[in-house]
KELO-310128 format. One record per residue: residue number from 1; residue in one letter; chain; x, y, z of N, C-alpha, C in turn. Coordinates in nm, 2 decimals. Layout:
% residues N
[NUM "A" "A" [X Y Z] [X Y Z] [X Y Z]] ...
% end
This chain:
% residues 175
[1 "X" "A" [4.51 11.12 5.09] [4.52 11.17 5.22] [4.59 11.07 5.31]] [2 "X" "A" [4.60 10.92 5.27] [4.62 10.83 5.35] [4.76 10.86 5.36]] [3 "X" "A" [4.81 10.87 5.24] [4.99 10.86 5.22] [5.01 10.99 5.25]] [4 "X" "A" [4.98 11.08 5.23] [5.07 11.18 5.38] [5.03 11.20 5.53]] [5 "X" "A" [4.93 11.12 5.57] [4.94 11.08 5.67] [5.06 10.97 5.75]] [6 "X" "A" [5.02 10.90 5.66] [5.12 10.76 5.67] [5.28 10.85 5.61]] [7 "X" "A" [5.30 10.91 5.57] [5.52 11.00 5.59] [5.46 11.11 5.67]] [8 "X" "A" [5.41 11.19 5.73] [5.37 11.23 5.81] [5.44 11.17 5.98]] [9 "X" "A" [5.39 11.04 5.94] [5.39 10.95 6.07] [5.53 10.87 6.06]] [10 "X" "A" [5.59 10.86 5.95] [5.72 10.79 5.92] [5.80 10.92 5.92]] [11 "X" "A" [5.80 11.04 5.90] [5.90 11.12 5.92] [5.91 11.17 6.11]] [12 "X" "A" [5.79 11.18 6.17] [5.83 11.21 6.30] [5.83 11.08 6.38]] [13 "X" "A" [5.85 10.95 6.34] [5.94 10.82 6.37] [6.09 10.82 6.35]] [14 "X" "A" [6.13 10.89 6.20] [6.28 10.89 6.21] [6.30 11.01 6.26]] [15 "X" "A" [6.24 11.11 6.30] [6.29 11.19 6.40] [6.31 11.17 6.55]] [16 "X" "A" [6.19 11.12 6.60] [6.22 11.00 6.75] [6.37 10.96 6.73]] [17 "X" "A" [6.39 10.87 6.63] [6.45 10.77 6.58] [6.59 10.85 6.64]] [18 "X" "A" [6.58 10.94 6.55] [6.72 11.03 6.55] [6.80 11.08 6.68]] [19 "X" "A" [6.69 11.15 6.73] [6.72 11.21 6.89] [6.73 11.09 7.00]] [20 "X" "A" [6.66 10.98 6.98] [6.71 10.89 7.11] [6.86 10.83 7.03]] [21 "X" "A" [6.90 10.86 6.88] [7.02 10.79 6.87] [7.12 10.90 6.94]] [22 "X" "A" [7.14 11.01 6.89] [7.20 11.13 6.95] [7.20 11.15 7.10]] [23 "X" "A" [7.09 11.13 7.18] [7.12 11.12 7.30] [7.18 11.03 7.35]] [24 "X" "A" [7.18 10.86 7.33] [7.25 10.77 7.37] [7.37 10.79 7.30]] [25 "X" "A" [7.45 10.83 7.22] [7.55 10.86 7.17] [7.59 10.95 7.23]] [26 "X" "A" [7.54 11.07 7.30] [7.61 11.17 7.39] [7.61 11.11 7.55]] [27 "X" "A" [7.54 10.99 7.62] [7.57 10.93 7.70] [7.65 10.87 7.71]] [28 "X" "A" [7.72 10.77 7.59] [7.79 10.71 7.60] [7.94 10.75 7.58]] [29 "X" "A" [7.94 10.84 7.55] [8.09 10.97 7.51] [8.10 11.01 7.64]] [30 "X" "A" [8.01 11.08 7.68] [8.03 11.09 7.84] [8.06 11.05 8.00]] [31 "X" "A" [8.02 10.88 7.92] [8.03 10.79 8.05] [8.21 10.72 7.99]] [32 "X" "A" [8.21 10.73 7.88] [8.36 10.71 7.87] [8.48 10.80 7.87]] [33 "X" "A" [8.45 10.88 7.83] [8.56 10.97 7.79] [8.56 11.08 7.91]] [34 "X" "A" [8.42 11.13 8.01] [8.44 11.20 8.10] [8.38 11.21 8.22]] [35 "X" "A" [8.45 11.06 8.27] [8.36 10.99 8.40] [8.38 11.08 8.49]] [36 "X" "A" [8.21 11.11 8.60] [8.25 11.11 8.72] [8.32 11.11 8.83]] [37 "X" "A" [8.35 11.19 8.93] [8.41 11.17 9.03] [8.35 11.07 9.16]] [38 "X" "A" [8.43 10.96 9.21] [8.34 10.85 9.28] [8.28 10.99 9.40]] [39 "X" "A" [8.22 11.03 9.45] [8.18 11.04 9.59] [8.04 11.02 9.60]] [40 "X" "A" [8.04 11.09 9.77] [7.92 11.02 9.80] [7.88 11.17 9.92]] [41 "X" "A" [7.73 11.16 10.01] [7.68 11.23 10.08] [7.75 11.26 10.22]] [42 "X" "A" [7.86 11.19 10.25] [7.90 11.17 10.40] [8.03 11.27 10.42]] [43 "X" "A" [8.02 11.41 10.49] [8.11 11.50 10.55] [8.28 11.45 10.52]] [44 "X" "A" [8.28 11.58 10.43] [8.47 11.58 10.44] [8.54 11.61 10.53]] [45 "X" "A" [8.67 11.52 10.55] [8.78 11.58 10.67] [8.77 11.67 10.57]] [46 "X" "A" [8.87 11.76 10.73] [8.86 11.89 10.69] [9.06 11.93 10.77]] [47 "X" "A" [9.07 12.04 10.74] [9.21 12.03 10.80] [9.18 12.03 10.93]] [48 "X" "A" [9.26 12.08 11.02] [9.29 12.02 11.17] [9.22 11.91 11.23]] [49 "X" "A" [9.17 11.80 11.19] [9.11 11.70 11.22] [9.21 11.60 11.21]] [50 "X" "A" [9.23 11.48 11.32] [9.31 11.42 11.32] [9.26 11.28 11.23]] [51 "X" "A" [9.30 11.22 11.13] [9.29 11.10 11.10] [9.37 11.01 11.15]] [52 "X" "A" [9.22 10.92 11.17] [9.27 10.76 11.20] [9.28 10.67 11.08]] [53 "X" "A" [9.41 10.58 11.08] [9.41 10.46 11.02] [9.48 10.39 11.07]] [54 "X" "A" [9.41 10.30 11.08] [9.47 10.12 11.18] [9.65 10.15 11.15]] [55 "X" "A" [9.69 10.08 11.26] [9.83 10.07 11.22] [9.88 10.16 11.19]] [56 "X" "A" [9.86 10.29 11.18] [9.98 10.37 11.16] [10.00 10.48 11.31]] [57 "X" "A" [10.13 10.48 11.30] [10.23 10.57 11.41] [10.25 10.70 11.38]] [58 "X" "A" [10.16 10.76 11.39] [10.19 10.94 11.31] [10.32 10.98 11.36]] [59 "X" "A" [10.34 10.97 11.52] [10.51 11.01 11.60] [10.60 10.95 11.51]] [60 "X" "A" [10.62 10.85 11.45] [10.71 10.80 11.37] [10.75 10.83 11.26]] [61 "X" "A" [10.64 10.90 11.19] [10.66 10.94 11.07] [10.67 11.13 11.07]] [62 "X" "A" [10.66 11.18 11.14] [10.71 11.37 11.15] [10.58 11.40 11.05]] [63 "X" "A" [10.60 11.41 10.90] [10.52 11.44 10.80] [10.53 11.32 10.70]] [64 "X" "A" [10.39 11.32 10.70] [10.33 11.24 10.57] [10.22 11.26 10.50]] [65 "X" "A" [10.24 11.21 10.33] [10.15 11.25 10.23] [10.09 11.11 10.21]] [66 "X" "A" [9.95 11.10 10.26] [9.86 11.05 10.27] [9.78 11.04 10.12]] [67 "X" "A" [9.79 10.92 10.00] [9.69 10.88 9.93] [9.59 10.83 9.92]] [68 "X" "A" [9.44 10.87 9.88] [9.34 10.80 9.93] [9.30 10.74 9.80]] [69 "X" "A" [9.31 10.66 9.72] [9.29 10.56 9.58] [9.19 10.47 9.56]] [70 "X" "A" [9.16 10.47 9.51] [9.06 10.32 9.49] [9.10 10.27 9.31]] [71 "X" "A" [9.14 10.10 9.32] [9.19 10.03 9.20] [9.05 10.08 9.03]] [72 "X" "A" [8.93 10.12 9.06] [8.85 10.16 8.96] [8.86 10.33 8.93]] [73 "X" "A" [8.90 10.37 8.97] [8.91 10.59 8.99] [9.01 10.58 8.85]] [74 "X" "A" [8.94 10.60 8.77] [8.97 10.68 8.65] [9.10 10.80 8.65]] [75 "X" "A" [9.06 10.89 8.73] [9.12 11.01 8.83] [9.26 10.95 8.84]] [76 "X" "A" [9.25 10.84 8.93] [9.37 10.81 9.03] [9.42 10.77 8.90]] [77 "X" "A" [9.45 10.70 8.82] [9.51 10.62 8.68] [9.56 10.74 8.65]] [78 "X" "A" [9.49 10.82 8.61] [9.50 10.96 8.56] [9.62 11.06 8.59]] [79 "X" "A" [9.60 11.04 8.76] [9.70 11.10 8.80] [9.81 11.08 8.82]] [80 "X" "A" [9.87 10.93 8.86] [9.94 10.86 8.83] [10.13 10.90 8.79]] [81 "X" "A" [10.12 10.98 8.73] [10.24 11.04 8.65] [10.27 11.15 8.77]] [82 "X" "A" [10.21 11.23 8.74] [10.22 11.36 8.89] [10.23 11.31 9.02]] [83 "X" "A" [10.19 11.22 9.09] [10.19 11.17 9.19] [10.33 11.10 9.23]] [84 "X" "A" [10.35 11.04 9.10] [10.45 10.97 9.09] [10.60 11.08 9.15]] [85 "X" "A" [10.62 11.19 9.09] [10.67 11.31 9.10] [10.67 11.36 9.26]] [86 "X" "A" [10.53 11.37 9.32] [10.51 11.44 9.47] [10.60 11.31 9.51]] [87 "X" "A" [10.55 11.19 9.49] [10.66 11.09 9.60] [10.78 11.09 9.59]] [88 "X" "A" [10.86 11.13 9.48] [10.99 11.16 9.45] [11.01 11.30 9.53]] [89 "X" "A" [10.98 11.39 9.57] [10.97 11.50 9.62] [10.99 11.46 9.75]] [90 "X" "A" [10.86 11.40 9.83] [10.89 11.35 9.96] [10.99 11.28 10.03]] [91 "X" "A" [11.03 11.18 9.92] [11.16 11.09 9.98] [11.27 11.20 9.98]] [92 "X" "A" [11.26 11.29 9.87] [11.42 11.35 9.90] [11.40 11.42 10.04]] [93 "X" "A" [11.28 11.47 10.12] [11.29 11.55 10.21] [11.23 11.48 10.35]] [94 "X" "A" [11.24 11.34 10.31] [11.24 11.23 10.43] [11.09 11.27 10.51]] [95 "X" "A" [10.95 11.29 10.39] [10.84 11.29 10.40] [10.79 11.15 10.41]] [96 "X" "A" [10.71 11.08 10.49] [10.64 10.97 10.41] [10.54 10.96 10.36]] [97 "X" "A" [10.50 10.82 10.27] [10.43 10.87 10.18] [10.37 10.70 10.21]] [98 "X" "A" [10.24 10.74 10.21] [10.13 10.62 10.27] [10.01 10.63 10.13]] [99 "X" "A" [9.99 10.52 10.06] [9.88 10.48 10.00] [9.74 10.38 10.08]] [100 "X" "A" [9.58 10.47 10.07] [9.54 10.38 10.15] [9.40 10.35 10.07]] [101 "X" "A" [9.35 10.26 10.05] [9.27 10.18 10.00] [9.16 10.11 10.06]] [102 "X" "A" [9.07 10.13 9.98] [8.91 10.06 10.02] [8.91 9.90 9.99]] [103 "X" "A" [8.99 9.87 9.90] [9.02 9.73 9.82] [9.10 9.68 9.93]] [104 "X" "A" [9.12 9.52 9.84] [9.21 9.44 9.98] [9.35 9.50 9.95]] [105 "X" "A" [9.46 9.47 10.03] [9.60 9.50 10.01] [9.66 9.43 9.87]] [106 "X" "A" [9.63 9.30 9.86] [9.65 9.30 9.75] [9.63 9.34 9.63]] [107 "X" "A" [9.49 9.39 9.61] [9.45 9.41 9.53] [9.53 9.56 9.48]] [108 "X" "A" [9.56 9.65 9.62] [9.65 9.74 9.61] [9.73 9.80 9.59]] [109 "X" "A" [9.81 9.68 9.63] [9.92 9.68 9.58] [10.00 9.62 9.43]] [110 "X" "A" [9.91 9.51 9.35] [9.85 9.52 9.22] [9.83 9.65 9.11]] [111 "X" "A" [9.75 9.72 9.14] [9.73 9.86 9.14] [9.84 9.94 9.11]] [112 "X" "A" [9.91 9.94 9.26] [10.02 10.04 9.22] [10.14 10.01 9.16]] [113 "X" "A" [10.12 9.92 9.15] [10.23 9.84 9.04] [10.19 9.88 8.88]] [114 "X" "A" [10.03 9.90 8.91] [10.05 9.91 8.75] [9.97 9.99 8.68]] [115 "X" "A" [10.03 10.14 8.80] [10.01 10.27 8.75] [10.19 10.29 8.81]] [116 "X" "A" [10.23 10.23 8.89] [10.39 10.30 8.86] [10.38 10.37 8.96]] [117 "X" "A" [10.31 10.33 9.12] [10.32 10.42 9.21] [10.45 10.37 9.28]] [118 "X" "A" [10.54 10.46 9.34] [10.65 10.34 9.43] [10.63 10.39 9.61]] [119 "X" "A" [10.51 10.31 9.61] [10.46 10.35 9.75] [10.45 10.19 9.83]] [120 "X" "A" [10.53 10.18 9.92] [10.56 10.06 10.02] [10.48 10.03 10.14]] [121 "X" "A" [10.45 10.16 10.17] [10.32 10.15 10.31] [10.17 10.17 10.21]] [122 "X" "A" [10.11 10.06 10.21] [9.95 10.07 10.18] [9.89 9.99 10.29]] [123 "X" "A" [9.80 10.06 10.31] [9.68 10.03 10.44] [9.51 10.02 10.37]] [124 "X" "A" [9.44 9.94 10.40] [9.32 9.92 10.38] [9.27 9.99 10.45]] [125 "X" "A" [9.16 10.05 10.42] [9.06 10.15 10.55] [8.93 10.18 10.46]] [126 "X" "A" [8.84 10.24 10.54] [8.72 10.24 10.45] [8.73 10.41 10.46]] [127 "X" "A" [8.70 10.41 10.32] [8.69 10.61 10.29] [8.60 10.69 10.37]] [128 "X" "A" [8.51 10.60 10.40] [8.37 10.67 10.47] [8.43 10.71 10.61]] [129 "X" "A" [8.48 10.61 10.69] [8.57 10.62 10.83] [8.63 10.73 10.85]] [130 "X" "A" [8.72 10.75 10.75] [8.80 10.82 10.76] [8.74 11.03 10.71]] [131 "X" "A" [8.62 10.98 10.68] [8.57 11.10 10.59] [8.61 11.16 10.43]] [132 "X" "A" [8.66 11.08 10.36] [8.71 11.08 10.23] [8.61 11.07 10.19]] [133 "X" "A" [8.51 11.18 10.09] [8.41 11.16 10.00] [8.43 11.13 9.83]] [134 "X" "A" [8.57 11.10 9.86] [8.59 11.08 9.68] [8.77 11.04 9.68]] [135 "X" "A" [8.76 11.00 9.56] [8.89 10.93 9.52] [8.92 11.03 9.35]] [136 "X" "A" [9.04 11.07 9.34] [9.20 11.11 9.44] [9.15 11.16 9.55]] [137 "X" "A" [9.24 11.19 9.64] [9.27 11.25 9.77] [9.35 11.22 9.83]] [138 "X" "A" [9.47 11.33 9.85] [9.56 11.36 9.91] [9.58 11.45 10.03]] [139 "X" "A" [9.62 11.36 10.13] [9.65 11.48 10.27] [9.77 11.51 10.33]] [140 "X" "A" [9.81 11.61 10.33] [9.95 11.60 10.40] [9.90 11.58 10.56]] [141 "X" "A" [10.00 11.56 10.62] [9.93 11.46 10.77] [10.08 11.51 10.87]] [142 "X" "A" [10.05 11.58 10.96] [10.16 11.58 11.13] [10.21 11.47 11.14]] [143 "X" "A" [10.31 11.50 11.25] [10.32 11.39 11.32] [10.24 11.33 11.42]] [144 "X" "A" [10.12 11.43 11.46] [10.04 11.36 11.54] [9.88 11.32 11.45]] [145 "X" "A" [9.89 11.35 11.31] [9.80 11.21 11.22] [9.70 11.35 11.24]] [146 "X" "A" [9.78 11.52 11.25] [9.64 11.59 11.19] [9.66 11.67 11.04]] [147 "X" "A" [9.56 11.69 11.00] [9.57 11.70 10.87] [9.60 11.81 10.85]] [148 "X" "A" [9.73 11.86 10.78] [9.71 11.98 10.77] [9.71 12.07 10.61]] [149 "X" "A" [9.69 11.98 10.49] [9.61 12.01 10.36] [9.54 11.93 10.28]] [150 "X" "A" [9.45 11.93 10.22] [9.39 11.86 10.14] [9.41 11.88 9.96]] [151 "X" "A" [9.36 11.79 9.88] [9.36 11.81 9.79] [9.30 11.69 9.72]] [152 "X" "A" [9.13 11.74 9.66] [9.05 11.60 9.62] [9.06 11.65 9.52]] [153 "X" "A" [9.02 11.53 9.39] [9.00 11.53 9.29] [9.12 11.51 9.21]] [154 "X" "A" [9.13 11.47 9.04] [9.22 11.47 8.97] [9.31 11.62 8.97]] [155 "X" "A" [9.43 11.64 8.96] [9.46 11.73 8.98] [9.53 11.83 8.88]] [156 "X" "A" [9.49 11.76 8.73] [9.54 11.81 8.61] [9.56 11.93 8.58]] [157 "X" "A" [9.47 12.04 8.63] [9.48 12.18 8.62] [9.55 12.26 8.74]] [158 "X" "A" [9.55 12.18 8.86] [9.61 12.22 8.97] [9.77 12.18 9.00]] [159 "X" "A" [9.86 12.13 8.91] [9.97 12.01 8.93] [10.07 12.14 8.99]] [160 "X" "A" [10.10 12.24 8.90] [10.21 12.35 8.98] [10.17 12.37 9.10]] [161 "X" "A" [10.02 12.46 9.13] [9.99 12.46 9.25] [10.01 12.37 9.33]] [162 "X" "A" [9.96 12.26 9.34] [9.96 12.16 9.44] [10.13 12.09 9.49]] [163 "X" "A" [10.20 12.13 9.36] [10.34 12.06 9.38] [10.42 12.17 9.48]] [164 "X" "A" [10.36 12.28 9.43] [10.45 12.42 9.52] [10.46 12.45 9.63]] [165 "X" "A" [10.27 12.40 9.72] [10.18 12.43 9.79] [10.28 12.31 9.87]] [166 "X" "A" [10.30 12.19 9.81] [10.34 12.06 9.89] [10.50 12.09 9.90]] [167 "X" "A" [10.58 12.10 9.85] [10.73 12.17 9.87] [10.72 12.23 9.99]] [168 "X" "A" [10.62 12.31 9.97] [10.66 12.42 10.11] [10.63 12.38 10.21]] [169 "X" "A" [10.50 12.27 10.22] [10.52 12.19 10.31] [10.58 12.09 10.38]] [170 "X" "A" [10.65 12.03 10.27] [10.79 11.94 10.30] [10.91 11.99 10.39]] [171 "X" "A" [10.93 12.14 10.33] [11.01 12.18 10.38] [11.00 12.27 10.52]] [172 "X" "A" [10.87 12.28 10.56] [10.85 12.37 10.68] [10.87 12.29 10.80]] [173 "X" "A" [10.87 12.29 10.89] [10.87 12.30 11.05] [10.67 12.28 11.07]] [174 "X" "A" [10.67 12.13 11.11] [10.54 12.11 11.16] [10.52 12.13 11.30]] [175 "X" "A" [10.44 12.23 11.37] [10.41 12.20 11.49] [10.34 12.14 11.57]] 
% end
């Protein structure tokens, strides 16, 4: 009686055994392979809302494509290739294109060196200030610094749309 008690009690051990291995093995596939998106609880801009960031001249710039990055965003790495593309887009149609960051400038500009962004204006700002609840995020921005599209998150399934959606805003008449 004793000894199938005792495998009794050794078989539903290697079964414990089994399911906490299988669960930490499906946590850890998950936390690597299909990380979250950084945000947080604090209100998104929204279009017609003007953003502020230190130092910049909205009058100066007519239209600009506004990156919101942070050096750890999986996402932004990610995106990296496509983005690379939208800025090539903007220079031909004398859009600017501003990278802005929670990290120091350095650290930034680091960064975009080595995802291959070719972005020359980067600005420090805090995401929360500005209402960015997450990293990617891109805004196309007036000349008077209001926002007139959004687009959060990695954008892998969205890349035609978002490149089409942004064309036509390159090329329109902001008022």
């Amino acid at each position: 009686m004793q000894t199938k008690t005792r495998a009794n009690i050794e078989l539903a051990a290697q079964i414990v055994i089994a399911i906490a291995v299988v669960i930490a093995a499906g946590a850890l596939v998950k936390r690597s392979f299909f990380p979250t998106l950084v945000t947080s609880a604090f209100p998104m801009i929204k279009t017609g809302e003007r953003l502020s960031i230190p130092n910049i001249k909205w009058e100066q710039n007519q239209k600009s494509l506004v990156f919101f990055l942070k050096k750890d965003c999986p996402y932004c790495s990610s995106s990296a290739p496509f983005y690379h593309q939208l800025i090539d887009e903007a220079n031909k149609r004398n859009v600017k294109c501003l990278a802005v960051f929670p990290n120091s400038a350095d650290e930034a500009l680091k960064y975009l060196r080595y995802i291959d962004l070719p972005i020359d204006n980067i600005q420090t700002a805090s995401l929360a200030d500005n209402k960015i609840t997450g990293t990617p995020t891109v805004l196309f921005v007036d000349h008077q610094g209001i926002v007139r599209s959004i687009w959060f998150g990695a954008p892998a399934e969205r890349e035609t749309e978002m490149r089409n959606q942004l064309i036509q805003l390159f090329d329109a008449t902001v008022n």
